[in-house]
C-alpha positions in Angstrom: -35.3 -43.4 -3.0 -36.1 -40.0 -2.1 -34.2 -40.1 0.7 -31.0 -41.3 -0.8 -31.4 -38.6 -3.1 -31.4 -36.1 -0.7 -28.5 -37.7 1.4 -26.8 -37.9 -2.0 -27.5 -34.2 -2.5 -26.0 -33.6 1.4 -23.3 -35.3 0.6 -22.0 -33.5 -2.8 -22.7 -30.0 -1.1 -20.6 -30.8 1.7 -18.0 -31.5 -0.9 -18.3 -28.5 -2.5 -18.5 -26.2 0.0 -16.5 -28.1 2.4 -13.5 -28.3 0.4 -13.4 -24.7 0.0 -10.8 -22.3 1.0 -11.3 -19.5 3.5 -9.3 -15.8 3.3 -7.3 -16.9 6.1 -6.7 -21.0 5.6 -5.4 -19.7 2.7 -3.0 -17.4 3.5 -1.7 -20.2 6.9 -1.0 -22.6 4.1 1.3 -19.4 2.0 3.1 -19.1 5.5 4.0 -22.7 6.3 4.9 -23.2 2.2 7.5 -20.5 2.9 9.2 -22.1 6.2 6.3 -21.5 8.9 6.0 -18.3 11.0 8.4 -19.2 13.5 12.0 -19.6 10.9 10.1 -16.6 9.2 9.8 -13.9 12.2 13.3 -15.0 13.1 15.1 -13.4 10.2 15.5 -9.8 11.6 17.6 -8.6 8.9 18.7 -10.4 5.5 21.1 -9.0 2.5 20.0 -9.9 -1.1 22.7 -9.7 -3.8 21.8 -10.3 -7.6 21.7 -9.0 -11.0 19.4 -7.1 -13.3 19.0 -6.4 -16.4 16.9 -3.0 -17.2 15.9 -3.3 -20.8 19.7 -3.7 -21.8 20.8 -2.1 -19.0 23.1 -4.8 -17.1 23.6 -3.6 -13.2 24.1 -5.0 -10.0 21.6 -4.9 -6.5 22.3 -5.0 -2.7 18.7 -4.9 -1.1 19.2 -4.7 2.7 15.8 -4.8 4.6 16.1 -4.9 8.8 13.3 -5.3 11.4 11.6 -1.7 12.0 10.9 -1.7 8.6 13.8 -0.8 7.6 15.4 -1.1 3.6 17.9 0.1 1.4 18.7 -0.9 -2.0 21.6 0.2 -3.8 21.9 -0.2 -7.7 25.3 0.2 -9.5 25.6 0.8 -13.4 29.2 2.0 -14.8 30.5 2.4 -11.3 27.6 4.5 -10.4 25.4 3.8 -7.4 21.7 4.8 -6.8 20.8 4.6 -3.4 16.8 4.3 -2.1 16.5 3.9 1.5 13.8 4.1 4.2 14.5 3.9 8.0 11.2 3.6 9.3 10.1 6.9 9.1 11.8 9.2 6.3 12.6 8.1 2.6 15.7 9.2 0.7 17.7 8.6 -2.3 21.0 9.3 -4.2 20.5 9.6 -8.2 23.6 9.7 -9.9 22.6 9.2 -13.0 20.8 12.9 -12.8 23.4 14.1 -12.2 23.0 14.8 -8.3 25.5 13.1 -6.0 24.0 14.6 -2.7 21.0 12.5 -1.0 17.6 14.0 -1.1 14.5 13.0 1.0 11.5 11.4 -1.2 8.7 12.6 -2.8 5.4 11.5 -0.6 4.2 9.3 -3.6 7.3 7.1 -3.3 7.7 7.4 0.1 4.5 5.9 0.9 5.0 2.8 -1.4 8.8 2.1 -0.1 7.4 2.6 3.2 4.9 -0.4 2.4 7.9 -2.4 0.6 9.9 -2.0 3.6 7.8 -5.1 5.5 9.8 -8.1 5.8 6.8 -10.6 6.0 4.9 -8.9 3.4 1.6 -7.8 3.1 -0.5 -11.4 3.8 1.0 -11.8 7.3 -0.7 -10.1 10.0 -2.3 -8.4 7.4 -5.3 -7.2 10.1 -2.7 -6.3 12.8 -1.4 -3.8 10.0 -4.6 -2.7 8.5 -5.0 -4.1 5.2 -7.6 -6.0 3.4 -7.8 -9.1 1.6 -10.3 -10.6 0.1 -10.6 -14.4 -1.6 -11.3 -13.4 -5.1 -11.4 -17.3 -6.1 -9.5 -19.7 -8.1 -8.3 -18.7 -11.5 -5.8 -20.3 -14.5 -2.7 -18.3 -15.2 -0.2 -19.3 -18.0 -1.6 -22.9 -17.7 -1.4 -23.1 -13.6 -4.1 -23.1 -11.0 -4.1 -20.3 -8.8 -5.4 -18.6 -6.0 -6.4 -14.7 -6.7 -6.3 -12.8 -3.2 -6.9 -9.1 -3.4 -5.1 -6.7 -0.7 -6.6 -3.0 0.0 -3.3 -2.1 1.4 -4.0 0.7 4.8 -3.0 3.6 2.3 -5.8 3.0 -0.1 -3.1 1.1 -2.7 -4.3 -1.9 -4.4 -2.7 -5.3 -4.7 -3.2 -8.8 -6.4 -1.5 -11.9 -5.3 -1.7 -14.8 -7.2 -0.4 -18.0 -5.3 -0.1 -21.7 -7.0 -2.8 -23.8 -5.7 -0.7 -26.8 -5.1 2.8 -25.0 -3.5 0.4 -21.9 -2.2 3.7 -20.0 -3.0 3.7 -16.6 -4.9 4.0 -16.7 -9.0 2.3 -13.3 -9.6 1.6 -9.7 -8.1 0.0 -6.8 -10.0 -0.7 -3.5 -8.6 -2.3 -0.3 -8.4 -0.4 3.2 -7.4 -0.8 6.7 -7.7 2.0 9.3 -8.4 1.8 12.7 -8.9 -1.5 12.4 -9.4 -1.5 9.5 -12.2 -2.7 6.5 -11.4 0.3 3.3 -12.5 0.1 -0.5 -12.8 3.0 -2.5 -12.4 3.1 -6.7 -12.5 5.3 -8.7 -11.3 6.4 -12.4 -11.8 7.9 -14.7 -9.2 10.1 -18.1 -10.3 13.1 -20.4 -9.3 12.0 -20.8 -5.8 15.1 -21.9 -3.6 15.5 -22.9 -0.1 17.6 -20.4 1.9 17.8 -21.6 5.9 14.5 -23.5 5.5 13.1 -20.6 4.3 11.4 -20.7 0.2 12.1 -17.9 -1.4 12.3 -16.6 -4.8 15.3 -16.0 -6.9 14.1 -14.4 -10.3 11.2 -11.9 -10.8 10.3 -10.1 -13.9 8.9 -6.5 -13.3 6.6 -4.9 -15.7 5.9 -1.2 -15.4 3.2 0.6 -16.8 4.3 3.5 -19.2 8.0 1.6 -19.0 9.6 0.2 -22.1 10.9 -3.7 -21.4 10.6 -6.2 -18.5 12.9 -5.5 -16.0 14.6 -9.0 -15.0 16.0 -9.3 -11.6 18.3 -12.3 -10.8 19.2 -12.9 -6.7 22.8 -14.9 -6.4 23.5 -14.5 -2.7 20.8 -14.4 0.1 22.6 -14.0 3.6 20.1 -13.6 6.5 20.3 -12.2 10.3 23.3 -10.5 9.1 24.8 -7.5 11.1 23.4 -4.3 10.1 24.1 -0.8 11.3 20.8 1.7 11.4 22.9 4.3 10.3 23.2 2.4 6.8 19.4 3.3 6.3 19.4 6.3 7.6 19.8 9.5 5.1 23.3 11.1 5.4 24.2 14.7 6.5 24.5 17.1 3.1 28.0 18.8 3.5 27.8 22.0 2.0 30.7 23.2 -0.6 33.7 24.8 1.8 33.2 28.7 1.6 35.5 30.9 -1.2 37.5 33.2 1.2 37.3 36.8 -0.7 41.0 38.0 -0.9 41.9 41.2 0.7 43.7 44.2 -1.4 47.3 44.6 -0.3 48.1 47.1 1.8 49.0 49.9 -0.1 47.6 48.5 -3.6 44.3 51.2 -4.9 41.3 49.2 -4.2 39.4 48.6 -7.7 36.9 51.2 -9.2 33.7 50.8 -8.1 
């Protein structure tokens, strides 16, 4: 009896703890939910075209991301566009809406976390080829659904939490952690109405929440095009030309040159 108690007790443990989910089993099943590396390293650039709505504010996206790490996002409102872009090295942006119409390099603190958002495969791929860190924080309910709660130590020190559904091991969640100009910011965002786009699952709504920001920001993708043509110059921050020079007009021959 003793023994089939303890051949019992062998039995259950290996259940338990061989049923459990490593760091990186995880993060294989996330990759072959999504299409499998292979369709997924073979996008080199794609061109996302939506809506969003900014707390009221209706206005329309381009997001254009290239190998390299390479992304620009333009954002029209009333005919006015605002331009971010990164080209693998420098960050720049045109804002309008300030009142400046001339493109201006970034500020370090949103260089650094455009730089990270320009990475195509996103941060769970290759994460230890790129430096980062993710734990297996466990298995948690959100909003009903069973998920798994990875946490990412991004190289720059940044934090992230991904949330992925523990039956599609897609992503329904991100939050995460930032510092600019010195203040520390959380931001959370939710993922939904998943689509296939050339064998490749991908999201098509996401809800932004900003810390400090009034609203949810509520972005809607319409049009995914992939391995579509893109110049490097389109990332790439444009020469400033500088207002043409006011010629001083000379006095007239003859004419008394004004009193000085």
């Amino acid at each position: 009896m003793r023994k089939a108690l303890v051949t019992l007790s062998a039995i259950l443990m290996f259940a338990v703890f061989g049923s459990a989910q490593t760091v990186d089993e995880i993060i294989a099943k996330n990759i072959a939910a999504k299409g499998g590396m292979a369709k997924l390293k073979a996008v080199q650039t794609a061109r996302f075209t939506g809506t969003a709505d900014f707390g009221g504010v209706q206005a329309d996206i381009v997001r254009i991301s290239k190998r390299q790490s390479k992304v620009r996002l333009n954002i029209t409102v009333q005919g006015m566009t605002m331009v971010q872009a990164y080209d693998g090295k420098d960050g720049w942006q045109i804002v309008p809406f300030t009142g400046k119409k001339d493109p201006e390099p970034m500020a370090a603190d949103d260089l650094k976390v455009i730089a990270q958002d320009a990475d195509m495969d996103g941060p769970l791929m290759d994460y230890k080829q790129k430096g980062h860190k993710v734990e297996l924080v466990g298995k948690e309910k959100m909003e009903g659904t069973d998920t798994w709660h990875l946490k990412i130590t991004m190289k720059g020190g940044d934090v992230r939490d991904i949330y992925l559904d523990a039956d599609s091991f897609l992503e329904i969640k991100m939050t995460g952690k930032s510092t600019r100009r010195g203040v520390e910011t959380e931001s959370e965002t939710t993922f939904g109405d998943y689509k296939e786009e050339a064998g490749i699952m991908m999201p098509h709504s996401m809800e932004i929440k900003a810390q400090g920001a009034p609203g949810t920001q509520k972005i809607t993708i319409t049009k995914v095009e992939m391995n579509t043509t893109e110049d490097d110059a389109e990332f790439k921050m444009p020469a400033v030309v500088p207002p043409p020079a006011t010629e001083t007009k000379k006095p007239e021959s003859g004419s008394t040159p004004p009193k000085q």
